[in-house]
N, C-alpha and C positions, 0 to 999 in steps of 0.2 A: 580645405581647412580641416575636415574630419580625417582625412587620411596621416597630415601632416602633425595632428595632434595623439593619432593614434600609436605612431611610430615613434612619436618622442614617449610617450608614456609606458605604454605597451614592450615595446619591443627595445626601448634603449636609442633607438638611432636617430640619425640628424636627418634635416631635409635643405633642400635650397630650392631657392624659389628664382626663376631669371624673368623679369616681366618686362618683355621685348616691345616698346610700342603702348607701354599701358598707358591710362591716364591717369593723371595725380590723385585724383580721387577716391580712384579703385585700390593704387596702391598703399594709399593713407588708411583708407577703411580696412585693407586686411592687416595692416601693422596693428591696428586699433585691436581688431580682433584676437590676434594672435595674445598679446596683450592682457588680456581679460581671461585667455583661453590657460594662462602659464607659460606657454612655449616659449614666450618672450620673455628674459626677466632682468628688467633694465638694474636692478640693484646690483644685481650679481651676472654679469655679461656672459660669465664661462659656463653658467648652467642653462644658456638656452642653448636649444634644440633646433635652430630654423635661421638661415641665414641669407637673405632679400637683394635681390638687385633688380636695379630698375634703370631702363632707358627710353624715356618718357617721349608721347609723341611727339613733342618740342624739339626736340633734343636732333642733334646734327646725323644724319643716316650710317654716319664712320662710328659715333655713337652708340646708337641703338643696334649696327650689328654687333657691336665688340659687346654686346650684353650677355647674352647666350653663350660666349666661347668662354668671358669670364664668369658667370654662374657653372660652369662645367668645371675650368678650373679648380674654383674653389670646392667642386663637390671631389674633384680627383684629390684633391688636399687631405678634407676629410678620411676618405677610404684608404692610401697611400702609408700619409705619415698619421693619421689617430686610429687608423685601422678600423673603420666604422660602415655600416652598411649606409648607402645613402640613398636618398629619394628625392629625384631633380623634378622639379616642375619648370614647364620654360613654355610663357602663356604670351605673343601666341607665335610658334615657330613662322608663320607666313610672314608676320614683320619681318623677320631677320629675314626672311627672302627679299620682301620688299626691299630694307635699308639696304641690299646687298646690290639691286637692283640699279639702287637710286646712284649707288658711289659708283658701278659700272659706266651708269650715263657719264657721270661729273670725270670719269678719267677717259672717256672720249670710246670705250670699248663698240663694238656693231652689235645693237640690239639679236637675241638669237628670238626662240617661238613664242611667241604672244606678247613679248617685249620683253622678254625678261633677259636677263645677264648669260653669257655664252659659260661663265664658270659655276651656273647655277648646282651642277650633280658634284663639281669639285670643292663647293666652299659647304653644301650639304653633305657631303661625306665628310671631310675634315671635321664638323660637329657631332656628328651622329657615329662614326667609327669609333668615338674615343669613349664613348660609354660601354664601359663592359664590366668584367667584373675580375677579379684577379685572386691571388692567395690570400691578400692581407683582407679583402672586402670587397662590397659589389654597388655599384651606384646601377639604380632604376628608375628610370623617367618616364613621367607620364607627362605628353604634349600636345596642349589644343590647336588647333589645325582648322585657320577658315580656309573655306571650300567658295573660290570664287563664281560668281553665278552658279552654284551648286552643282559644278563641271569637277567632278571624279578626275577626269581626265587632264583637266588644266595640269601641264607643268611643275606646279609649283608644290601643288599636296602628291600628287602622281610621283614626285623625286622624295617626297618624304616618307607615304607609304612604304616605299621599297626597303626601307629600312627599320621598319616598326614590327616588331612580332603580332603584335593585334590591334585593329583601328575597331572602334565604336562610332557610326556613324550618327547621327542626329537628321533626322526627316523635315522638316520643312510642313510637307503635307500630311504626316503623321498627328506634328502638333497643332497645326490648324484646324485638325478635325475632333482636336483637345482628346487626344490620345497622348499620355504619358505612361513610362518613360520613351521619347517620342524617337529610338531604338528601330534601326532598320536593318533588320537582320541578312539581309541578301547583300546588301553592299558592303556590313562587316565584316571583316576578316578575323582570321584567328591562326597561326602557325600551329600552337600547339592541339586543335582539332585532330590529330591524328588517330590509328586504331591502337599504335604501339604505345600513346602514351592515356589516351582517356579509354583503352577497350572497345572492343569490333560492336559491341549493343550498345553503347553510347554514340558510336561515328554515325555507325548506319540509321539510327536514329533522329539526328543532327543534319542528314544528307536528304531524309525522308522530307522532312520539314522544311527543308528550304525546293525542295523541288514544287511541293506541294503549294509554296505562297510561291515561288516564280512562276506556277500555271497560272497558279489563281491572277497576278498581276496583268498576265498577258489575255485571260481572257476579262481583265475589267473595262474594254473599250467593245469589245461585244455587245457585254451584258448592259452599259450603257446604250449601244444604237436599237438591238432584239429587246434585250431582255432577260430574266434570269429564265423565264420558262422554253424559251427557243434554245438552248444549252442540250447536249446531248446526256443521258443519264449520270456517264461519268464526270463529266466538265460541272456535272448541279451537287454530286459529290465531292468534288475536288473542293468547291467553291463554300459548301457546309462547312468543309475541314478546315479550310484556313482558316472561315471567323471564326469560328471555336478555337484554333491556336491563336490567332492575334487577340483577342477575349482574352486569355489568360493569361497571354504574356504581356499583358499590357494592364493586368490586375493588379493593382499594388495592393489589396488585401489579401491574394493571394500571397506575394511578396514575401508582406510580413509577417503570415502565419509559418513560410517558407522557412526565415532568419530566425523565428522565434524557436521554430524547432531543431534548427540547426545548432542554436546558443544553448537548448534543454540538453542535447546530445553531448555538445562540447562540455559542458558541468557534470556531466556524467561518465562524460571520459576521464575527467580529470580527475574526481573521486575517486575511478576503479584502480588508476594510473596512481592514488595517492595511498591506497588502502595497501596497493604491492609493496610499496616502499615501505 
């Protein structure tokens, strides 16, 4: 909601929303919202900013797939003929797997890996190839992605991954341990991590950190059966360094003091930027 209100205000552009599987609910509550936020404005229909489609769990699986190609449609409308930058949300991609699933049974196709439809990477391409971005404008989607029994590997987010520039994964045992944002940094992904485009002291950095919590992970079934003093001097080092990095990346005062002074910076660019002119 905050992203979708900042795009319209901020930056001029539209968003769509494809809610693949939602329930009435959820989607009545973010209309509500939207609503109260501006983005919506039913008096005057051509000045809003956000435009919703929904294929509800009710709803027939020929349905709820064809939800996600037309929220994409209508975002390729957008960028095409208004020439406008857009931002697809489509919540949550795994329904459209599912309903894709369900109509494979209903047209008699041979279940492929873990049941799922034999044209799973073909009907997920056909979705996910068509976002891109062109001359006239650029559609960017951000898509929630359940992870069935928290299997990475399942089929189904495994075909979607492939096609995503960065996934942000959500922990399970991160938030049970009321650790927020509950952010696992070793399963997420990122393409643009590279040295050419974030610099070699940011990569190597970034590379440092994740090797240092991947030790740390692998020695916590140790340190459960020994102990943390049975650890060899470097393994009781390794294992300092990580809490101290999950401590802070997982401090949201930290965070905010983070944003706070990133927005002092930005107001002070802007002035110096305003003083030139």
């Amino acid at each position: 909601m905050e992203l979708i209100n900042n795009i319209a205000k901020a930056h001029g552009g539209v968003s769509v929303f494809g809610g693949v599987g939602e329930q009435t609910h959820e989607g009545n509550d973010l209309y509500m919202e939207m609503k109260e936020s501006g983005v919506i404005n039913e008096k005057n229909i051509e000045e809003s900013k956000v435009a919703l489609v929904y294929g509800q769990m009710n709803e027939p699986p020929g349905a709820r797939m064809r939800v996600g190609l037309t929220a994409l449609t209508m975002a390729e409308y957008f960028r095409d003929v208004n020439k406008q930058d857009v931002l697809l949300f489509i919540d949550n991609i795994f329904r459209f797997v599912q309903a894709g699933s369900e109509v494979s049974a209903l047209l008699g196709r041979m279940p492929f890996a873990v049941g799922y439809q034999p044209t799973l990477s073909t009907e997920m391409g056909s979705l996910q190839e068509r976002i891109a971005s062109t001359k006239k404008g650029s559609i960017t989607s951000i898509q929630a992605v359940y992870v069935p029994a928290d299997d990475l590997t399942d089929p189904a987010p495994a075909t979607t991954f492939a096609h995503l520039d960065a996934t942000t994964v959500l922990s399970r045992g991160l938030a049970s341990r009321g650790i927020y944002p509950a952010v696992d940094p070793l399963d997420s992904t990122k393409t643009m991590l590279q040295p050419r485009i974030v610099g070699n002291e940011h990569y190597e950095t970034a590379q440092r950190v994740k090797e240092t919590l991947q030790r740390y992970k692998e020695l916590q079934d140790i340190i459960a059966i020994l102990g943390l003093d049975e650890l060899l001097e470097e393994d009781r080092l390794t294992v300092a360094r990580a809490t101290k990095l999950r401590v802070s990346y997982h401090n949201c005062s930290l965070w905010q003091k983070f944003l706070l002074v990133l927005q002092e910076s930005m107001l002070l660019l802007r002035k110096l930027l305003g003083d030139f002119n």
